[in-house]
C-alpha positions as CSV (number, residue, x, y, z in Angstrom):
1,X,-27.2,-41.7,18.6
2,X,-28.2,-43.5,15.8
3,X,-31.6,-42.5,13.0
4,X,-33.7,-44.5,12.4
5,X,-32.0,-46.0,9.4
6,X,-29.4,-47.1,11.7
7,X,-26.7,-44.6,10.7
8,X,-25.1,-43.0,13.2
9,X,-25.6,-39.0,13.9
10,X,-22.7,-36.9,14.2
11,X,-22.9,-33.2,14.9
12,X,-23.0,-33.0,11.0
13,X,-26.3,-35.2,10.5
14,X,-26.0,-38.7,9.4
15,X,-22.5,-39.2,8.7
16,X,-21.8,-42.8,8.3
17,X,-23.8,-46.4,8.0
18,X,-23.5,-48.9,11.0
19,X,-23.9,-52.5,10.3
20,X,-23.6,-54.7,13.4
21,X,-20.7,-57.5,13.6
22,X,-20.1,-60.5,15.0
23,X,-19.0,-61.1,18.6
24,X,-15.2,-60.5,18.8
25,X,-12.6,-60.9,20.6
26,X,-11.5,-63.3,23.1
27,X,-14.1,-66.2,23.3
28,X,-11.9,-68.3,24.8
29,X,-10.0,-67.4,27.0
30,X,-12.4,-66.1,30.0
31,X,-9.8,-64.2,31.1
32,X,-10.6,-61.1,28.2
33,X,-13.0,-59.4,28.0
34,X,-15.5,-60.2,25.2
35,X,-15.9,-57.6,22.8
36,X,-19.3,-57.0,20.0
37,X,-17.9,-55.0,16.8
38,X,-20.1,-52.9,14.8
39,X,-18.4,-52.3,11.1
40,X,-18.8,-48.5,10.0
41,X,-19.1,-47.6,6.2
42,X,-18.6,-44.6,4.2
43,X,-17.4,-42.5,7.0
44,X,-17.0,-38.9,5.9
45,X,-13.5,-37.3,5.6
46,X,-14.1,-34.8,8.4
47,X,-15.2,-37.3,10.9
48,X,-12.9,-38.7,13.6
49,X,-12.5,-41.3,15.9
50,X,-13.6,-39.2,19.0
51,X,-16.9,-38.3,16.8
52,X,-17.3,-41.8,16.0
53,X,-16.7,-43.3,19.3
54,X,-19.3,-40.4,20.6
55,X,-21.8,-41.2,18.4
56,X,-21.8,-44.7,19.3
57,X,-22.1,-43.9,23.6
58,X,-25.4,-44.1,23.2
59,X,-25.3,-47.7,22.1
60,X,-23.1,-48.9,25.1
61,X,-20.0,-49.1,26.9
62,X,-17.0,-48.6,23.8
63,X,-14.2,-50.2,24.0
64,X,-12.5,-49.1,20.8
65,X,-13.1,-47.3,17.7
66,X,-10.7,-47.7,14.7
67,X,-11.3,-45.5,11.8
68,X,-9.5,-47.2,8.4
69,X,-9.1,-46.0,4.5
70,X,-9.4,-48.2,1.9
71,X,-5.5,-47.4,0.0
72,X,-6.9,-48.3,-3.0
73,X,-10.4,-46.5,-3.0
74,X,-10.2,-43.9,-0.6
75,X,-12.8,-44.6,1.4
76,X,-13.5,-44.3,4.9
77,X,-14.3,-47.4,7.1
78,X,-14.4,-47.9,11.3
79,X,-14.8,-50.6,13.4
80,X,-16.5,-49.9,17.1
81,X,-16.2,-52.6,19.5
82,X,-18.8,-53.2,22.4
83,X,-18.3,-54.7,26.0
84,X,-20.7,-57.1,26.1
């Protein structure tokens, strides 16, 4: 679930920062389904993309969960998209 700062708990304590997206996805074509993408900062090197996607369940119906590194940096980013 997420604390009341709105990061995300993981089964390590508040892992990572969530910060709500914009509406993704395909608009319009009504054919797709329309998806709602919450961008995830400074994710932690042990998390994954099961924990992530878990931690989100709470929050709705996932669609997908991609966890990204910054090459340059090194750090940790995800993306969890919504059915909305």
């Amino acid at each position: 679930g997420l604390d009341q700062t709105g990061g995300a708990m993981g089964p390590h304590g508040n892992l990572f920062g969530a910060h709500p997206g914009n509406v993704t996805g395909n608009q319009g074509d009504p054919r797709k389904p329309r998806l709602h993408t919450v961008h995830v900062r400074d994710v932690h090197e042990s998390v994954t993309e099961g924990d992530i996607a878990e931690a989100f369940a709470d929050c709705g119906d996932v669609a997908d969960c991609r966890l990204c590194a910054d090459p340059q940096g090194g750090s940790r980013y995800a993306f969890v998209a919504f059915h909305t």
